[in-house]
N, CA, C and O of each residue as an XYZ file, in Angstrom:
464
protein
N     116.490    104.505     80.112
C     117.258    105.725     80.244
C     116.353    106.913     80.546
O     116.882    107.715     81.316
N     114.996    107.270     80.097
C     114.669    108.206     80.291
C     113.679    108.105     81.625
O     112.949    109.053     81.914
N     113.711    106.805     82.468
C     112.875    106.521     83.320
C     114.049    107.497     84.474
O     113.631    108.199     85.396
N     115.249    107.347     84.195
C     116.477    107.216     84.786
C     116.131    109.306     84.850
O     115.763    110.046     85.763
N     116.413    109.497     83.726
C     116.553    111.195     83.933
C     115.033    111.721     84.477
O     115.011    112.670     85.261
N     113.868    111.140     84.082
C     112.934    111.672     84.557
C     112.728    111.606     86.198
O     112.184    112.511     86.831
N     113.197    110.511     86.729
C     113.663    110.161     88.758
C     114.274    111.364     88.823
O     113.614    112.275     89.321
N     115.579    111.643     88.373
C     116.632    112.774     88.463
C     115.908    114.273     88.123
O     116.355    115.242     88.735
N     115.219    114.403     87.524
C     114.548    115.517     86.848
C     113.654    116.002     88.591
O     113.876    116.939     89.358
N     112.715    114.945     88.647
C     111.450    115.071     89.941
C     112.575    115.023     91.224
O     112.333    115.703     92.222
N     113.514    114.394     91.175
C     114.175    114.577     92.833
C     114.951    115.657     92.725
O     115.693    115.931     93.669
N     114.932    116.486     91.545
C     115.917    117.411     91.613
C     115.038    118.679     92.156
O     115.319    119.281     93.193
N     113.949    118.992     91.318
C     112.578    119.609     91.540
C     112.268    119.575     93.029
O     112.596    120.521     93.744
N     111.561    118.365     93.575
C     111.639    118.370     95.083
C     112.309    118.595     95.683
O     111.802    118.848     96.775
N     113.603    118.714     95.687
C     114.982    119.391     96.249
C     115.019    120.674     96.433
O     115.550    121.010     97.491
N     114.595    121.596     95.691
C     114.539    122.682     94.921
C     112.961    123.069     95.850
O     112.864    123.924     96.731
N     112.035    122.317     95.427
C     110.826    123.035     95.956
C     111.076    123.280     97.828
O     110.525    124.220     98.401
N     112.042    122.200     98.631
C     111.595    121.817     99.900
C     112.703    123.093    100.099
O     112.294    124.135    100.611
N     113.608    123.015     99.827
C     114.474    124.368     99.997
C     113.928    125.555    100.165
O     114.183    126.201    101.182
N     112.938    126.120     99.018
C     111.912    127.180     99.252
C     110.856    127.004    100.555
O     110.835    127.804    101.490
N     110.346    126.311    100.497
C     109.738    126.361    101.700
C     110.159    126.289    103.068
O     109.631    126.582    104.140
N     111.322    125.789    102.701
C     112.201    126.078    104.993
C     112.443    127.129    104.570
O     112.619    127.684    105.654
N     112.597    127.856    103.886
C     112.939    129.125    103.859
C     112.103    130.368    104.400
O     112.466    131.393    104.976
N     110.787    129.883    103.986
C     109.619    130.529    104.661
C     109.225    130.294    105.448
O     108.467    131.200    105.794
N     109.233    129.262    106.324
C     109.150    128.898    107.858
C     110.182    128.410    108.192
O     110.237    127.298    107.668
N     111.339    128.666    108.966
C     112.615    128.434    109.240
C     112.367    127.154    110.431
O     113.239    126.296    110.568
N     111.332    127.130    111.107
C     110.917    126.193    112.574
C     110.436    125.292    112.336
O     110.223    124.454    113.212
N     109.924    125.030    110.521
C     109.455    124.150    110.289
C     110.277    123.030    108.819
O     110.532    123.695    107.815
N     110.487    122.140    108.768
C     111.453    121.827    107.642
C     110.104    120.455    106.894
O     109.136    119.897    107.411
N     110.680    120.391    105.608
C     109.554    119.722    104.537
C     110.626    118.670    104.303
O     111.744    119.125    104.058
N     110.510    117.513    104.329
C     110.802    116.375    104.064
C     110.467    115.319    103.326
O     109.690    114.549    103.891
N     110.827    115.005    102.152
C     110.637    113.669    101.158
C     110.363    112.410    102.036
O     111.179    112.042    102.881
N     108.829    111.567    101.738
C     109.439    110.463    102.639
C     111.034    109.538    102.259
O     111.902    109.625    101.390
N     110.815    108.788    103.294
C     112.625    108.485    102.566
C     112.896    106.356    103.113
O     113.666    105.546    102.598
N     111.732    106.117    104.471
C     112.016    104.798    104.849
C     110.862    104.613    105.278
O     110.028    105.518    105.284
N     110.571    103.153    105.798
C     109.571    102.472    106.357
C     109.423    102.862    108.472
O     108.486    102.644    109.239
N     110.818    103.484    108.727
C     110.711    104.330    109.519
C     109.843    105.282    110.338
O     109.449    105.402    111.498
N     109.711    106.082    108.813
C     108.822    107.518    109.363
C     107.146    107.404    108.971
O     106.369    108.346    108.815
N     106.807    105.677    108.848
C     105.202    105.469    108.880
C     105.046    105.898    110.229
O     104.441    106.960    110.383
N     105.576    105.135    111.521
C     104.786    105.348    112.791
C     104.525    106.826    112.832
O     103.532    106.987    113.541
N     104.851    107.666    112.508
C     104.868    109.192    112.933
C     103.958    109.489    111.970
O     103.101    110.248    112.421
N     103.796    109.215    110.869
C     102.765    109.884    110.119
C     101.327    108.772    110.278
O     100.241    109.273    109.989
N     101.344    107.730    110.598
C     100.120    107.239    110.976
C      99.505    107.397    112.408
O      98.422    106.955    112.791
N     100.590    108.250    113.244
C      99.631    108.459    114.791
C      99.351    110.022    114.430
O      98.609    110.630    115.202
N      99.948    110.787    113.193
C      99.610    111.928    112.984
C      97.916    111.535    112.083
O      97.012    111.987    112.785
N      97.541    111.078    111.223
C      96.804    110.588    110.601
C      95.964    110.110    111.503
O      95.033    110.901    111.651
N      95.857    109.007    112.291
C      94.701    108.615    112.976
C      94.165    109.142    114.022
O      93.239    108.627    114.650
N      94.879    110.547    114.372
C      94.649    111.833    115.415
C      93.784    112.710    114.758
O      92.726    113.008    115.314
N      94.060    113.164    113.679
C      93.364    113.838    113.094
C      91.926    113.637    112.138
O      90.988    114.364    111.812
N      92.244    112.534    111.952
C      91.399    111.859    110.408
C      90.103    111.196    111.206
O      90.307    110.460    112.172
N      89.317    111.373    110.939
C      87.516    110.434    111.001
C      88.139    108.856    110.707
O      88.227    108.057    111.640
N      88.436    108.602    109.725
C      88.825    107.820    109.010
C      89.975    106.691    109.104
O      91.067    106.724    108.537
N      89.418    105.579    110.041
C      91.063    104.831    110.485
C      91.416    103.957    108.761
O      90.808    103.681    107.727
N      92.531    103.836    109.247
C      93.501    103.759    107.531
C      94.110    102.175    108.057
O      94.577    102.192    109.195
N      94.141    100.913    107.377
C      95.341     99.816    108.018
C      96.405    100.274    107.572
O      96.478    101.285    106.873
N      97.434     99.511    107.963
C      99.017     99.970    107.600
C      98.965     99.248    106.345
O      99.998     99.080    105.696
N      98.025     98.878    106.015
C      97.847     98.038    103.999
C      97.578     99.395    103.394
O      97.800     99.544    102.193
N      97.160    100.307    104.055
C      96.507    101.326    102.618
C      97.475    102.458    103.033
O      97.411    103.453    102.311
N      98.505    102.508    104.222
C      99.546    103.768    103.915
C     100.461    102.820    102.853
O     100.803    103.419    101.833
N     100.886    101.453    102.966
C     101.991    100.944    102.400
C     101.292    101.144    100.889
O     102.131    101.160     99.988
N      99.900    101.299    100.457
C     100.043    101.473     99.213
C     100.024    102.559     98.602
O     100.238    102.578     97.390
N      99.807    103.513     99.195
C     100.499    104.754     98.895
C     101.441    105.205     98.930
O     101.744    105.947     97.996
N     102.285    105.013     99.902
C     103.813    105.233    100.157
C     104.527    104.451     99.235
O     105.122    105.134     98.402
N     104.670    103.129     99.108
C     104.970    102.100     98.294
C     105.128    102.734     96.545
O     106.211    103.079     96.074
N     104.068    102.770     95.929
C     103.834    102.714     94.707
C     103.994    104.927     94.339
O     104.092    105.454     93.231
N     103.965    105.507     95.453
C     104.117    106.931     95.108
C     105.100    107.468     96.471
O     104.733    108.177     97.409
N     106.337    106.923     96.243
C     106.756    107.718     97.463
C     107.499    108.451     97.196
O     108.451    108.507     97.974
N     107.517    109.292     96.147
C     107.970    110.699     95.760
C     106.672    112.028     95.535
O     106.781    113.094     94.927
N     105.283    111.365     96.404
C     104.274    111.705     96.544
C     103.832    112.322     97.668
O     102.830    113.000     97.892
N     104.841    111.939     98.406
C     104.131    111.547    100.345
C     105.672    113.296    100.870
O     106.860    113.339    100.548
N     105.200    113.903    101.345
C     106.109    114.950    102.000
C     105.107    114.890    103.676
O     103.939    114.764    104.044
N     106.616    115.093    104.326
C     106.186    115.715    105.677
C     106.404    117.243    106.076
O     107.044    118.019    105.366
N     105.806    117.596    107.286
C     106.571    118.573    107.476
C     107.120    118.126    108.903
O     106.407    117.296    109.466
N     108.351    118.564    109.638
C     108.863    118.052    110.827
C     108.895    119.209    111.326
O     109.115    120.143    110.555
N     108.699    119.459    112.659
C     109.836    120.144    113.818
C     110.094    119.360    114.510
O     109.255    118.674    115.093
N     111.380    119.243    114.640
C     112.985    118.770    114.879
C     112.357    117.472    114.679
O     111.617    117.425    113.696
N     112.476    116.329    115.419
C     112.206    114.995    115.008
C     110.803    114.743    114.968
O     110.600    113.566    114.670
N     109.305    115.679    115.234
C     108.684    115.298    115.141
C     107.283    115.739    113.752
O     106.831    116.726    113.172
N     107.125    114.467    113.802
C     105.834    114.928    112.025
C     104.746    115.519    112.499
O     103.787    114.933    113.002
N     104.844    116.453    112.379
C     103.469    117.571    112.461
C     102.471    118.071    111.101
O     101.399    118.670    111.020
N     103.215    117.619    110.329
C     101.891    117.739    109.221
C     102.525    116.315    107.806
O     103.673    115.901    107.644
N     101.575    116.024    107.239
C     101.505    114.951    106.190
C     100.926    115.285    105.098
O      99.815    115.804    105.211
N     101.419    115.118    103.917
C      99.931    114.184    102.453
C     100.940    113.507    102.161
O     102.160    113.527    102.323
N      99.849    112.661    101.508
C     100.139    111.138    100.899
C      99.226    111.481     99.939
O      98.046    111.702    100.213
N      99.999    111.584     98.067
C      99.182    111.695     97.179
C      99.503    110.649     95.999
O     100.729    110.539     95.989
N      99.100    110.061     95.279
C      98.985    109.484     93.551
C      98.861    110.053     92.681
O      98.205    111.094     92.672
N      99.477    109.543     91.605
C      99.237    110.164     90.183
C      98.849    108.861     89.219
O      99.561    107.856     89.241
N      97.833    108.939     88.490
C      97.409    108.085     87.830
C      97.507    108.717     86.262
O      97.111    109.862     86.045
N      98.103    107.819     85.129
C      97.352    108.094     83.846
C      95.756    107.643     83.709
O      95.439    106.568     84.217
N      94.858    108.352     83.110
C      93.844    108.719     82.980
C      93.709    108.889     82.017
O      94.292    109.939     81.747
N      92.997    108.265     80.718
C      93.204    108.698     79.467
C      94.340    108.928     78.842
O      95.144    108.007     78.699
N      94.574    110.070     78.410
C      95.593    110.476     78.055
C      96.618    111.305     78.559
O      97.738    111.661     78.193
N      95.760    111.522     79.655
C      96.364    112.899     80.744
C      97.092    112.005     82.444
O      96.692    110.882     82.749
N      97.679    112.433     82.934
C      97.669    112.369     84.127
C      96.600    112.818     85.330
O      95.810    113.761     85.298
N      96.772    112.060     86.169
C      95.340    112.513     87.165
C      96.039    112.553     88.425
O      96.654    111.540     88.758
N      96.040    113.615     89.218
C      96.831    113.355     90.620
C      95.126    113.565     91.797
O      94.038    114.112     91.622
N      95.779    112.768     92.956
C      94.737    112.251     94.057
C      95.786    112.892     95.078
O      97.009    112.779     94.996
N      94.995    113.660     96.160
C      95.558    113.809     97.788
C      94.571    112.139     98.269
O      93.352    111.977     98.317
N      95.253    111.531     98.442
C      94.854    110.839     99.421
C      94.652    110.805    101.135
O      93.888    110.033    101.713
N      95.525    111.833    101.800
C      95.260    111.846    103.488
C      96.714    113.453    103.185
O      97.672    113.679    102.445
N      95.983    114.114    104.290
C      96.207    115.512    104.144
C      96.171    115.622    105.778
O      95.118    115.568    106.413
N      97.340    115.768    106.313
C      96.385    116.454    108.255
C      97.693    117.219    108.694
O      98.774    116.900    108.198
N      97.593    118.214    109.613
C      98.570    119.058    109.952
C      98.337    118.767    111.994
O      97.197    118.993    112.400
N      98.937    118.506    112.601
C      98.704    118.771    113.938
C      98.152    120.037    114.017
O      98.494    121.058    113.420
N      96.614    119.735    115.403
C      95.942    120.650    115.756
C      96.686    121.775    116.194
O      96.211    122.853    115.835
N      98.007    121.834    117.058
C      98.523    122.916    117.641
C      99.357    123.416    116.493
O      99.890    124.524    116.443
N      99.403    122.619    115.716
C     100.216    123.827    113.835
C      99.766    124.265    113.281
O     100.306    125.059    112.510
N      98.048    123.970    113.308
C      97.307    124.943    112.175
C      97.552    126.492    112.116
O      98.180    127.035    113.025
N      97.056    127.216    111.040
C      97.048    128.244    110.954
C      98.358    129.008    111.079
O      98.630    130.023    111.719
N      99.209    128.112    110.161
C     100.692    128.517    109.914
C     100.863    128.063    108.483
O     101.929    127.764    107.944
N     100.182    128.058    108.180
C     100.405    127.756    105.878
C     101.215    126.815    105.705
O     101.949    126.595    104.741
N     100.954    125.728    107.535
C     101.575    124.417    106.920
C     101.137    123.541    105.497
O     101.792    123.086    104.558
N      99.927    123.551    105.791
C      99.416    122.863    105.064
C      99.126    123.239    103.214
O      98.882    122.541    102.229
N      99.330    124.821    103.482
C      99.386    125.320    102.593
C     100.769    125.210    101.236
O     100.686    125.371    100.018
N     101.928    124.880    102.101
C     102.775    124.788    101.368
C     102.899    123.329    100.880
O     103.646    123.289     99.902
N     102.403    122.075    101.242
C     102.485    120.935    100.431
C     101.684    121.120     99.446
O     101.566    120.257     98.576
């Protein structure tokens, strides 16, 4: 039961947070990931930007095991900015990780990146 209200608690929150932010860039909208879908778009955004090639084994384990972790940002159908993050217990505390962070070169310097 409380696994149940705490889902409801965080999707209500992210609801709430992504609302504020189209609000401040109206051209740009923030999106929960949501399917196995919207990998291709965030892994040709990712391997454009990133040093770092990723297999589709290490987005599925991030997306997979934290996908109330992973936000995009879109204009109109396309993903122009990404993170993919974790939260680990750690002791006693929680520990959160950005794992892959990239905004398209022609979006920078619009507080895309700033608002995930």
């Amino acid at each position: 039961m409380d696994k149940v209200k705490n889902k409801q608690k965080t999707t209500a929150s992210t609801s709430s947070i992504i609302k504020q932010l189209t609000k401040d860039s109206p051209d740009i909208t923030y999106v929960p990931y949501s399917s196995e879908l919207q990998l291709p778009g965030i892994m040709s955004l990712i391997e454009n930007d990133l040093s770092e090639p990723y297999s589709i084994y290490t987005y599925r384990y991030f997306i997979n095991n934290w996908p109330n972790l992973c936000f995009m940002a879109m204009d109109q159908d396309k993903c122009i900015g990404v993170i993919i993050c974790k939260l680990d217990r750690h002791r006693d505390a929680l520990r959160g990780y950005i794992a892959m962070l990239a905004v398209k070169k022609e979006y920078r310097k619009r507080k895309i990146g700033l608002y995930f």
